[in-house]
BAKESE-851638 format. One line per field, with one value per residue (C-alpha): residue number from 1; x, y, z. Coordinates in pm, whole numbers, plus 50000, padded with zeros to 5 digits. Each point is the difference from the previous one (the first is absolute). Layout:
# residues N
nr: [NUM, ...]
east: [X, ...]
north: [Y, ...]
up: [Z, ...]
This chain:
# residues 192
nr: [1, 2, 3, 4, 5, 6, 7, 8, 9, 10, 11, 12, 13, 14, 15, 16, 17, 18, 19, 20, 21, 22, 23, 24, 25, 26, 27, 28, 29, 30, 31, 32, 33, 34, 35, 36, 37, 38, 39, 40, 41, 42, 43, 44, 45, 46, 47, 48, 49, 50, 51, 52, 53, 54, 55, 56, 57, 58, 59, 60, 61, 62, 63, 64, 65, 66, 67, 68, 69, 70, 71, 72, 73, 74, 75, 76, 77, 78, 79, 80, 81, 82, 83, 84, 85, 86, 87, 88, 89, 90, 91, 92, 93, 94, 95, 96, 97, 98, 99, 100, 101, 102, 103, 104, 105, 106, 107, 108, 109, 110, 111, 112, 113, 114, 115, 116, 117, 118, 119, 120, 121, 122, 123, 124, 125, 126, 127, 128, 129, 130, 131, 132, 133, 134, 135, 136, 137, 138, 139, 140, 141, 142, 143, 144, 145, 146, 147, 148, 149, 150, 151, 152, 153, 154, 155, 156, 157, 158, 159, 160, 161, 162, 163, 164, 165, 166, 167, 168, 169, 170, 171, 172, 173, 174, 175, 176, 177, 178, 179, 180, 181, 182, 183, 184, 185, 186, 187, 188, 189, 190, 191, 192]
east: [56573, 49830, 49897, 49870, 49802, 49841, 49893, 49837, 49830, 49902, 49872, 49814, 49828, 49871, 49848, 49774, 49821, 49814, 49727, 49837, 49604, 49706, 49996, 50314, 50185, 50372, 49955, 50273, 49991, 50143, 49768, 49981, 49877, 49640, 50010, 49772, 49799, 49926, 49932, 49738, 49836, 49954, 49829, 49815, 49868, 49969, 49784, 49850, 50130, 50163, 50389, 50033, 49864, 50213, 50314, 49885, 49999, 50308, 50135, 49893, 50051, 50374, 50097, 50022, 50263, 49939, 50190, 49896, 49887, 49831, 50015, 49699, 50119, 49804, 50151, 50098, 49867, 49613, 50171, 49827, 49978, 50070, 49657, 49858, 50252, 49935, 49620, 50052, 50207, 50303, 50302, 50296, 49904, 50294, 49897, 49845, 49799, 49848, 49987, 49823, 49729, 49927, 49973, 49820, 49732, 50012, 49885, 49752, 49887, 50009, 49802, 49706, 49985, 49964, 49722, 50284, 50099, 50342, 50079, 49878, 50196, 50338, 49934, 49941, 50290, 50245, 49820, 49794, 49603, 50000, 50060, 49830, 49695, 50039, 50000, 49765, 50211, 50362, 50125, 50154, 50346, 50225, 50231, 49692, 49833, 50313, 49998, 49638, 50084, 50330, 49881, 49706, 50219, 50213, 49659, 49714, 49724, 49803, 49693, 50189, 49839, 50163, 49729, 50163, 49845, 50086, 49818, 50202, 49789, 50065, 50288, 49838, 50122, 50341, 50019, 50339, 49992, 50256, 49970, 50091, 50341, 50084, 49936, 49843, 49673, 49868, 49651, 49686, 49755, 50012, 50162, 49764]
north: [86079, 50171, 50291, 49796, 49794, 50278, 50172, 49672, 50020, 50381, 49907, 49668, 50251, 50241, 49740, 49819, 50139, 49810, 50032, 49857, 49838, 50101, 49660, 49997, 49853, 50151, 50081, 50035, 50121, 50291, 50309, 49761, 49691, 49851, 50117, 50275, 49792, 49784, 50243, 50207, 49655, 49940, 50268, 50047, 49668, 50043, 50383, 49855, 50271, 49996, 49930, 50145, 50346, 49962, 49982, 50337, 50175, 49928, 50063, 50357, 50033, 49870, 49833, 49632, 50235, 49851, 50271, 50327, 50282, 50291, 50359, 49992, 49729, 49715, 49641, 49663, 49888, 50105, 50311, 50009, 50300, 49982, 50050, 49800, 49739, 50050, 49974, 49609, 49899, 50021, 50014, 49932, 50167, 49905, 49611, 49918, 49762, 50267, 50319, 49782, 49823, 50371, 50165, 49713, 50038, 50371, 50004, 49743, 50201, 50299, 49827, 49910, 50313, 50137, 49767, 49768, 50343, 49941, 50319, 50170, 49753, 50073, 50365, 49931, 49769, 50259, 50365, 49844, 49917, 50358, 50179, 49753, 50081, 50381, 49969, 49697, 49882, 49967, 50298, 50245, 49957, 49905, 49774, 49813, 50008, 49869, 49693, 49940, 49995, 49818, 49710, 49911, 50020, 49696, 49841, 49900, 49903, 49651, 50179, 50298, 50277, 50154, 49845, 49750, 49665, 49941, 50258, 49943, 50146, 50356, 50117, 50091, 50347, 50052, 50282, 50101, 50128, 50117, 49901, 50220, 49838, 50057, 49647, 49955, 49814, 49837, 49886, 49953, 50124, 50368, 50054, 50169]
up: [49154, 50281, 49830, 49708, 50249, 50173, 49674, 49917, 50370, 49890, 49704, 50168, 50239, 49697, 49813, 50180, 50331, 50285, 50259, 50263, 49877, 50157, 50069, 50168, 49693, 49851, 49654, 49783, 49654, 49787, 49802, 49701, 50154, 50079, 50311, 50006, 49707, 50275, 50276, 49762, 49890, 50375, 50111, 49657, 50101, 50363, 49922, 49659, 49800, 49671, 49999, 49654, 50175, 50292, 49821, 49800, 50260, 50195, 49639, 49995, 50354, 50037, 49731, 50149, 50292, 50331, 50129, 49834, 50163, 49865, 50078, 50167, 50231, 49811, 50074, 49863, 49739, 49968, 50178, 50283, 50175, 50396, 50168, 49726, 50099, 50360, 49949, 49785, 50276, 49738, 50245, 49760, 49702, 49810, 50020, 49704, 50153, 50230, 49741, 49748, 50219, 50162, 49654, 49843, 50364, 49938, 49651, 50027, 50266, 49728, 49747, 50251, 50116, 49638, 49911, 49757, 49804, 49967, 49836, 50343, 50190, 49848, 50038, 50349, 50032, 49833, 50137, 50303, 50078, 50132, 49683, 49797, 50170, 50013, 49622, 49948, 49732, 49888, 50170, 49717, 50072, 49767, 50148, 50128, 49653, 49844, 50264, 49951, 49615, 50029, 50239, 49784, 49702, 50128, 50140, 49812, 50246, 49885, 49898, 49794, 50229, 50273, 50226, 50205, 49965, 50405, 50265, 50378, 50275, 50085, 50224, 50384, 50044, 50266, 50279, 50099, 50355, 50252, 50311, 50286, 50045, 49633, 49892, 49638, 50029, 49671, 49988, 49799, 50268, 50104, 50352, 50227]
């Protein structure tokens, strides 16, 4: 009876997952349930962006896996990558609740910065603002190509043009500096 009661435990544990809110809150819910649905209408709201284009992208990104990883050390489930994570102030990527109100800040952040081209966004959020702009356009890579293409295959923006009909404020710009004791510095003013 014991063993039948901890593979019910076991199985307990792999079904449904919890966190801790960034309000403080435990959340309990499993990979099927409106639990993310609610997180992504939350910050969709709270960042005005579309929820229907939030949950395409953590589609392509992870597949609704709060825990995936990618080879490139991308995390959670917009896959954050560390110093982007760092940068948003995203200290549990894993949480849900954190990885999806950083992504959603960083790619509103993306969009303004691209004048609402989403195209140029996503290329940005998949290949990075740096190699957007050494192109000045999708970058020609394919695996960034094929996001581009795949994300605006599950999302139709309202107007039917991949001009977003929201424009967020640009991004200020980040310097990373060491310090002489070693300690990272992160700030949006250059360090004289």
């Amino acid at each position: 009876q014991r063993k039948a009661e901890a593979e019910k435990s076991k199985e307990w544990y792999e079904k449904f997952h919890w966190f801790i809110s960034s309000e403080g809150f435990l959340v309990i819910g499993g990979r099927d349930s409106t639990t993310n649905e609610i997180i992504i209408k939350k910050h969709a709201d709270k960042y005005d962006m579309d929820p229907h284009l939030i949950k395409a992208v953590i589609t392509a990104e992870s597949g609704f896996d709060s825990g995936a990883i990618s080879r490139k050390g991308a995390m959670g489930l917009m896959q954050l990558m560390p110093s982007t994570a760092l940068l948003l102030g995203v200290s549990n990527p894993f949480n849900p609740d954190e990885n999806i109100e950083g992504g959603v800040r960083y790619l509103k952040g993306l969009i303004g910065r691209y004048n609402g081209d989403l195209k140029l966004a996503l290329a940005a959020y998949n290949a990075g603002p740096g190699t957007v702009e050494k192109y000045g356009a999708v970058p020609p890579i394919t695996e960034t190509r094929n996001y581009v293409k795949k994300i605006l295959a599950m999302y139709k923006p309202k107007n039917g043009n991949t001009k977003a009909s929201y424009v967020a404020p640009p991004v200020a710009n980040y310097y990373k500096i060491t310090l002489e004791d070693g300690t990272l510095l992160f700030t949006n003013s250059r360090y004289q």
